[in-house]
C-alpha positions in Angstrom: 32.5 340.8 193.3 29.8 339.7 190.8 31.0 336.5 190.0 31.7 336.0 193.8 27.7 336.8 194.5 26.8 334.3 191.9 28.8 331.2 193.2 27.3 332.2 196.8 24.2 332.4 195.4 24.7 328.7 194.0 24.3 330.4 189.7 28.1 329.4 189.3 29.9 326.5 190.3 33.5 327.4 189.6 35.1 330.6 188.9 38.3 331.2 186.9 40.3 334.3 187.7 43.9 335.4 187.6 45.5 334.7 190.4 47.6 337.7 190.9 44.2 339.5 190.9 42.5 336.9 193.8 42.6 339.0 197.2 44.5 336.8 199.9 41.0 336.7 201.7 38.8 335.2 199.6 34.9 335.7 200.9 33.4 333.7 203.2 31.9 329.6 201.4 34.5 330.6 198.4 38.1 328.8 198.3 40.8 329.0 196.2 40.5 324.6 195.3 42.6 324.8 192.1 45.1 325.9 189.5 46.3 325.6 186.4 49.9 325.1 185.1 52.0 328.2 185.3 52.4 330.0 182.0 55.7 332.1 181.9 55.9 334.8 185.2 58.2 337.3 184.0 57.0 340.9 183.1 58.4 342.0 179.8 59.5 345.5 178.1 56.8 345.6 174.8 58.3 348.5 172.4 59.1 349.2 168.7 62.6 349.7 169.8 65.7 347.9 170.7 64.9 349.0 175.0 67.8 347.9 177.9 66.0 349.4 180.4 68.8 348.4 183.1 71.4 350.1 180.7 70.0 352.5 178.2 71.9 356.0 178.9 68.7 358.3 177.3 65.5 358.9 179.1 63.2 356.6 178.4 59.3 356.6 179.3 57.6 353.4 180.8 54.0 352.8 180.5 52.6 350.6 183.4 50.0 351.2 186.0 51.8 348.6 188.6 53.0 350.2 191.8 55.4 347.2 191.8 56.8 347.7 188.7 57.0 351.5 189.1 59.3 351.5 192.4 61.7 348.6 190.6 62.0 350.3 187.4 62.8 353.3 189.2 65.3 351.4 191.3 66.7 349.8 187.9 67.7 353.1 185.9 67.6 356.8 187.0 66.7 357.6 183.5 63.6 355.7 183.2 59.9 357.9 183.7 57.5 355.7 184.7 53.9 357.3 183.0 50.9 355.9 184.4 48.6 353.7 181.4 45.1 352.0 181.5 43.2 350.1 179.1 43.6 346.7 178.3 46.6 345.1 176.2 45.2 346.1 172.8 44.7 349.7 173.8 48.3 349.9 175.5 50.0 348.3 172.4 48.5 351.1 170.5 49.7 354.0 172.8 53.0 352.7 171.8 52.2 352.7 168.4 51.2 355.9 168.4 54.5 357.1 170.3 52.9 358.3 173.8 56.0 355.5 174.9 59.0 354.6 174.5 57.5 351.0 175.9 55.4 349.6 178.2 55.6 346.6 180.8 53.5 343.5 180.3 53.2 340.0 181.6 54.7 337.8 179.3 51.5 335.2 180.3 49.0 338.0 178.7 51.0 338.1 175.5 51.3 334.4 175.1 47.5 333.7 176.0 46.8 337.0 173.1 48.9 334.7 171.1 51.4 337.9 170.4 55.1 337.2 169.2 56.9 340.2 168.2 57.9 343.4 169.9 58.2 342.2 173.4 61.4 340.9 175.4 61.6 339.4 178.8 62.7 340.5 181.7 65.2 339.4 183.9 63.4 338.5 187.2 66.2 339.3 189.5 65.6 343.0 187.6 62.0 343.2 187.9 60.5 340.1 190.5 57.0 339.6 189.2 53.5 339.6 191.3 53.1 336.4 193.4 50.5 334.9 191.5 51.8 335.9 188.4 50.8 333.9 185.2 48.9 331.0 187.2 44.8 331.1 186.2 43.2 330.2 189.7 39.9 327.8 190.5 37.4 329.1 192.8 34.7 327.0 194.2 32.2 326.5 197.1 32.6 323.5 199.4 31.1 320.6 197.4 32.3 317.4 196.9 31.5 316.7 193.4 32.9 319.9 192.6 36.2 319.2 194.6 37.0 316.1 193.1 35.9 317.7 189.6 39.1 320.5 190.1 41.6 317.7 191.9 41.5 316.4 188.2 42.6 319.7 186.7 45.2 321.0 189.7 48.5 321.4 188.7 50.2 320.7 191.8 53.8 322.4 191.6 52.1 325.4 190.7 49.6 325.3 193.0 52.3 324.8 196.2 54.7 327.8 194.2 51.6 330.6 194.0 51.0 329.5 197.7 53.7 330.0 198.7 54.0 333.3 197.3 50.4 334.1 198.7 51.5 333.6 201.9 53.9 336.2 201.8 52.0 338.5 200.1 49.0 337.5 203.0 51.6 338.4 206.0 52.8 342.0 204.5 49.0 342.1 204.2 49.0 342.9 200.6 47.0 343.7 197.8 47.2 344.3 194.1 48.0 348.0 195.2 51.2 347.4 196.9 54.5 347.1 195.8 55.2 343.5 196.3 56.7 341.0 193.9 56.6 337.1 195.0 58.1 333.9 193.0 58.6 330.5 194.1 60.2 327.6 192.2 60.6 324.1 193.3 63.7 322.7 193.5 66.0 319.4 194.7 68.7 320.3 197.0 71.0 317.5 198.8 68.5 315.1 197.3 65.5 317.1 199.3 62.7 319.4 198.0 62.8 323.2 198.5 61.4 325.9 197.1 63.9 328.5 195.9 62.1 332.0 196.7 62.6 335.5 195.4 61.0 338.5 196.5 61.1 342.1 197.1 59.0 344.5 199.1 58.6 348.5 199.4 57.2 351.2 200.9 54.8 353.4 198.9 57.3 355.9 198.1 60.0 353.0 197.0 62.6 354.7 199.5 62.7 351.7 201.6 63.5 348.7 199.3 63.9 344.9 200.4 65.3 342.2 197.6 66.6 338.9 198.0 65.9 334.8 197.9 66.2 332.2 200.1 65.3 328.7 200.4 62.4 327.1 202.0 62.0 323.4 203.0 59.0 322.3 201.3 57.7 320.8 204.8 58.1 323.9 206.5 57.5 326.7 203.6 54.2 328.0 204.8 55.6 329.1 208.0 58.9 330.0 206.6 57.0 332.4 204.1 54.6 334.1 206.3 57.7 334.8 209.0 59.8 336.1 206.0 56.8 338.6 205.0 56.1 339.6 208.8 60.0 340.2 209.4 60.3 342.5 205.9 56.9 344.1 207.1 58.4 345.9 210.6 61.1 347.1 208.0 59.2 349.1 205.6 
């Protein structure tokens, strides 16, 4: 909210934010003009042990404070206890540590950017689908020309038509960071023409009403495609 209050007030001229973070609804004079390349989406399972969350037959205790990740874990294995954790990587990495875990879930982007190697695996995104958005940094700007042109230099335009369409989906179950809602788009050749290959899944609070699946999108037609998919799943849960 800070940083928006300072590009309307004309003391920044481009903002850089996570994406999966970015409200659908950005305020009004701010847009969403950019983004950069994708850095891996996945979660992953960070622990000092050898973790298969899908498999593992003891009870194992999650760390993550994603509502998302919570009702799929839970979904995954009936052994695993999902324990709510805050604090930023470092200070989740030492709750581990210190054996409050048995692991916790990170993005795999996060750990990359931190420049950690060890201790982490990824997950399997038909197990866990990650948060639209996920592992895309986004560009934020007022209308301005020079500005415009400045970002059209630095858009990475697969990514940028991947996270929207993922957006969009997210936008039409009217969803937030707070709602279980995973998103992730990948362009593709099929028959010789472009589509994005989409995966998603979408829950009620409670994670007793579940939807998973993919599909394809034309890339012509994928806005509409995506915001019909998230409206249909919406009257469901």
């Amino acid at each position: 909210k800070e940083i928006d209050e300072a590009q309307l007030n004309k003391k920044v001229d481009i903002a850089v934010h996570s994406l999966k973070d970015l409200p659908t609804e950005l305020p009004k004079g701010l847009y969403l003009a950019g983004v950069l390349k994708r850095e891996d989406p996945n979660d992953s399972v960070f622990s000092l042990k050898d973790i298969n969350l899908k498999k593992s037959k003891e009870k194992l205790v999650v760390g993550t404070s994603s509502i998302r990740r919570k009702v799929q874990l839970q979904k995954l294995n009936s052994r695993i206890q999902v324990k709510g954790i805050r604090g930023n990587i470092g200070t989740r990495i030492r709750k581990v540590n210190e054996g409050k875990y048995d692991c916790i879930i990170l993005a795999v982007a996060g750990l990359k950017r931190l420049k950690i190697k060890n201790n982490y695996k990824k997950i399997d995104i038909r197990n866990i689908v990650p948060s639209a958005g996920q592992g895309v940094i986004a560009l934020v700007i007022r209308k301005n020309k020079m500005i415009e042109n400045f970002i059209k230099e630095l858009n990475h335009y697969r990514t940028f038509v991947e996270s929207d369409c993922e957006r969009l989906f997210l936008k039409s179950l009217d969803g937030s960071c707070e709602t279980p809602i995973g998103a992730i788009a990948k362009l593709v050749k099929k028959e010789n023409k472009d589509y994005l290959f989409f995966r998603y899944m979408a829950s009620s609070l409670d994670g007793k009403r579940m939807f998973k699946g993919n599909t394809f999108f034309r890339l012509s037609r994928y806005k509409k495609m995506s915001l019909d998919l998230g409206k249909k799943i919406k009257k469901l849960i």
